[in-house]
C-alpha positions in Angstrom: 132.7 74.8 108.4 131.7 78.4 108.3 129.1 79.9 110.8 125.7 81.2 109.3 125.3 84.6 109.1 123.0 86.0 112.0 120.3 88.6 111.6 117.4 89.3 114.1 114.6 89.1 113.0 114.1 92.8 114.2 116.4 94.1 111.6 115.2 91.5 108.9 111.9 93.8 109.2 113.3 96.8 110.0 115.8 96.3 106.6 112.6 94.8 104.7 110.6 98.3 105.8 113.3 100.3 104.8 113.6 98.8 101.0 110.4 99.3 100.6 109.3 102.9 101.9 112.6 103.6 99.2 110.3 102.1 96.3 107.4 104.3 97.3 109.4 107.7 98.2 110.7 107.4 94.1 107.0 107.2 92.8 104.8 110.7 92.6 102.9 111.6 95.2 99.1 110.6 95.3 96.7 112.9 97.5 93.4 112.3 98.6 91.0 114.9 99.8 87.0 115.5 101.1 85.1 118.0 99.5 81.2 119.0 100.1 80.1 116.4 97.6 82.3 113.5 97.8 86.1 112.1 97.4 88.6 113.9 94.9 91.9 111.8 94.0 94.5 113.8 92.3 97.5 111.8 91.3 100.9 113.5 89.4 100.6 110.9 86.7 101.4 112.2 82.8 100.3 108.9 81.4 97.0 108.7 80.1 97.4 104.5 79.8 98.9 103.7 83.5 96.7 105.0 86.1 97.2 104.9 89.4 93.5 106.1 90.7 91.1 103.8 89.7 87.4 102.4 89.8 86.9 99.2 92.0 82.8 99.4 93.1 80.2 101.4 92.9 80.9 103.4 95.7 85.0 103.0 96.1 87.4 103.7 94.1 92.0 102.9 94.6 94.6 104.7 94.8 98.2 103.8 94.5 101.9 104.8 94.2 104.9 102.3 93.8 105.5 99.6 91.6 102.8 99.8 88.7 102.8 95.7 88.4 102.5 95.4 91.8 99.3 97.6 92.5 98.0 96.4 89.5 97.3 92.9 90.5 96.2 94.0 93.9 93.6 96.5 91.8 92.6 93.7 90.1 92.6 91.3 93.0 90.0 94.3 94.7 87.9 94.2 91.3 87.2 90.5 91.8 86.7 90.6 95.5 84.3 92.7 95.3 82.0 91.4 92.5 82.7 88.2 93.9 80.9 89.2 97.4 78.6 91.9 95.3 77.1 88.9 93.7 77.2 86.4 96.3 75.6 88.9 99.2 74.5 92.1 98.1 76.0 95.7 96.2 75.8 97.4 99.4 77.9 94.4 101.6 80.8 95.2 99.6 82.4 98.2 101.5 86.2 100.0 101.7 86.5 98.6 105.3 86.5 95.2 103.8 88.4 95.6 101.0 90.9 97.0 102.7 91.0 94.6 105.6 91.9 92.1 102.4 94.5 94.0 101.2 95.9 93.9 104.8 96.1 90.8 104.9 97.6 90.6 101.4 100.4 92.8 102.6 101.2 91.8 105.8 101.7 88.1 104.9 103.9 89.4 101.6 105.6 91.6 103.7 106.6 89.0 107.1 107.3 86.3 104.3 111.3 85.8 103.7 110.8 83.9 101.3 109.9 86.8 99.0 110.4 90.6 98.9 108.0 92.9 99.9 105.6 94.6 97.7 106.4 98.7 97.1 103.4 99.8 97.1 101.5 102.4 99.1 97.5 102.0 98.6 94.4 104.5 99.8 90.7 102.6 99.4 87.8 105.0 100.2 84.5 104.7 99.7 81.7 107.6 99.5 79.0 107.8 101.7 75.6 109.4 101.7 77.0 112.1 103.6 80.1 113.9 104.3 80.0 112.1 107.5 79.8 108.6 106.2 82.9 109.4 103.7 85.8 106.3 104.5 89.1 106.2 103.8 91.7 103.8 104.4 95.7 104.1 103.7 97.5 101.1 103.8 101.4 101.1 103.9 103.5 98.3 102.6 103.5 96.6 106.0 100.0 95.8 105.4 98.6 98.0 108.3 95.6 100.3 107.8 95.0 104.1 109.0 91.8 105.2 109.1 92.2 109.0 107.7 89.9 112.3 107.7 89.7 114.8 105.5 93.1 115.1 103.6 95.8 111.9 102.8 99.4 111.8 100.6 100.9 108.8 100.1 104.3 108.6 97.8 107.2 111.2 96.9 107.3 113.8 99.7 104.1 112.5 101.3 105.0 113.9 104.7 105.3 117.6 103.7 102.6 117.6 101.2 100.4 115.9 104.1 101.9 118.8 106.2 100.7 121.2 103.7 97.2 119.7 103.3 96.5 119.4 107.3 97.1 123.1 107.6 94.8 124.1 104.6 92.3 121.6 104.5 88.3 122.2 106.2 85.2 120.4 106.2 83.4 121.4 103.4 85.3 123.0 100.7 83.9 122.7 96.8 85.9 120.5 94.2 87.1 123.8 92.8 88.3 124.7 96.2 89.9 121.0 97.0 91.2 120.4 93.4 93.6 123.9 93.7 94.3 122.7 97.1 95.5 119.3 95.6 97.9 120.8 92.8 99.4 123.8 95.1 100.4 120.6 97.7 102.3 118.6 94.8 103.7 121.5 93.1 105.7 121.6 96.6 108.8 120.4 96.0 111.1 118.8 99.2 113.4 121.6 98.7 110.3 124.2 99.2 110.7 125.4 95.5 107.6 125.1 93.4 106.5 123.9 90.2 103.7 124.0 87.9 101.5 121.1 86.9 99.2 121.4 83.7 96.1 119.4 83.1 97.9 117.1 81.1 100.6 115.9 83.8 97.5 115.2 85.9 95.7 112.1 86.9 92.1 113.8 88.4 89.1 111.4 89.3 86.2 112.1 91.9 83.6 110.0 93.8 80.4 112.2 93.5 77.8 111.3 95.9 75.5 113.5 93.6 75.6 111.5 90.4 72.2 109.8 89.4 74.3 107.1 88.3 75.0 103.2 90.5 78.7 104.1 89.9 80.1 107.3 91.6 83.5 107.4 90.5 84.3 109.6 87.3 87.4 110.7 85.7 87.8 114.6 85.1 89.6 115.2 81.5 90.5 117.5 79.2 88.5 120.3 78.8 86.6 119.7 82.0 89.6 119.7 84.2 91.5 122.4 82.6 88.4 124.6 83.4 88.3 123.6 87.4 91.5 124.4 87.1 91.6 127.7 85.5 88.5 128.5 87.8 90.0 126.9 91.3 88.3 128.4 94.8 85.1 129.4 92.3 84.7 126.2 90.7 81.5 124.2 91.9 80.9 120.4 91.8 78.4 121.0 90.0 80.7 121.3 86.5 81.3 117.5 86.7 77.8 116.4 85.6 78.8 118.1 82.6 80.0 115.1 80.4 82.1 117.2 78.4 85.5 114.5 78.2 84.0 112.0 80.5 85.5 108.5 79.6 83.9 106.2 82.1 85.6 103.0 83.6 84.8 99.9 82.3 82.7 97.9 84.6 84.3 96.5 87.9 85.4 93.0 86.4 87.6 94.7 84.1 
């Protein structure tokens, strides 16, 4: 009779960790930055069909980089969370620091399970507040444990130096002009410190505007819109967005 094979369960995690920060490091990077009006998401995503920045609430939006099935049903799994508690409690109970104390939970017990592989996914939840000060956001690895972070995130491809990149240039207060250039010069960075250039259309853009009249604050930035923030960069003002030039609006939470 043969012996089992051993493995502590040390490196049964530390091997489960490793496959899945592999899974992430292949996807494109996702970054996450303040500006003076809200929460700009700028993802290096060509396809117009797959996103990986997305509505969830009124006030909070997702981002995500790995497996596309994978952070899909977690998206929708956040969509029905919160209209579930929306409608049960109020609008305003449903907040990023619960959503992402779900998906916490979500992730840590796929990811201590051995009975199934862990999920390779990297996810950022933020919410917009009235106020620069009341901004949240939350990154959540594949281990299902949550950092709270300030002012500038990456998750995906080279997140470490682009992160790098973004603590050294990012302040309090900058316009979306001024954040949005900020965004594409930090994933034009390759790991090899050679540079590329990203065009509107190899660009997934979306903002939480605090401004907006509107319930909803998250908005997708498109065509002719984007490729004039662009163009304009550190002059560009936040204002632009409320002009609904190529605005397609998410369908409802629920979706």
């Amino acid at each position: 009779m043969s012996t089992p094979f051993y493995v502590s369960p040390q490196q049964a995690m530390a091997d489960r960790a490793e496959y899945a920060r592999k899974g992430i490091a292949r996807g494109r990077s996702v970054v996450v930055l303040q500006y003076d009006n809200g929460v700009v998401f700028v993802a290096e995503n060509p396809s117009r069909a797959l996103h990986k920045v997305s509505e969830i609430y009124d006030r909070i939006a997702f981002a995500a980089v790995g497996k596309y099935n994978e952070f899909e049903n977690l998206r929708i799994g956040g969509v029905r969370y919160a209209d579930l508690r929306g409608y049960t409690y109020d609008r305003d109970d449903v907040t990023a620091r619960g959503l992402a104390n779900v998906y916490a939970q979500t992730l840590g017990t796929i990811f201590s399970s051995a009975g199934e592989k862990p999920y390779e996914v990297e996810l950022i939840v933020a919410e917009v507040g009235a106020g620069p000060e009341d901004d949240q956001i939350y990154r959540l690895p594949h281990d299902g444990s949550i950092v709270d972070e300030h002012g500038s995130v990456a998750v995906g491809g080279n997140a470490d130096q682009i992160s790098s990149y973004l603590d050294q240039r990012h302040r309090d207060g900058m316009t979306l002009g001024e954040a949005l250039k900020l965004a594409v010069e930090s994933l034009t960075r390759d790991a090899n410190g050679s540079e590329r250039t990203l065009t509107a259309e190899q660009l997934e853009v979306a903002v939480l505007d605090r401004t907006r009249p509107q319930q909803r604050k998250f908005k997708r930035l498109l065509g002719r819109q984007l490729s004039r923030l662009l163009e304009e960069g550190a002059g560009a003002d936040a204002s632009d967005i409320t002009k609904d030039e190529a605005e397609v609006e998410e369908p409802g939470s629920g979706d």
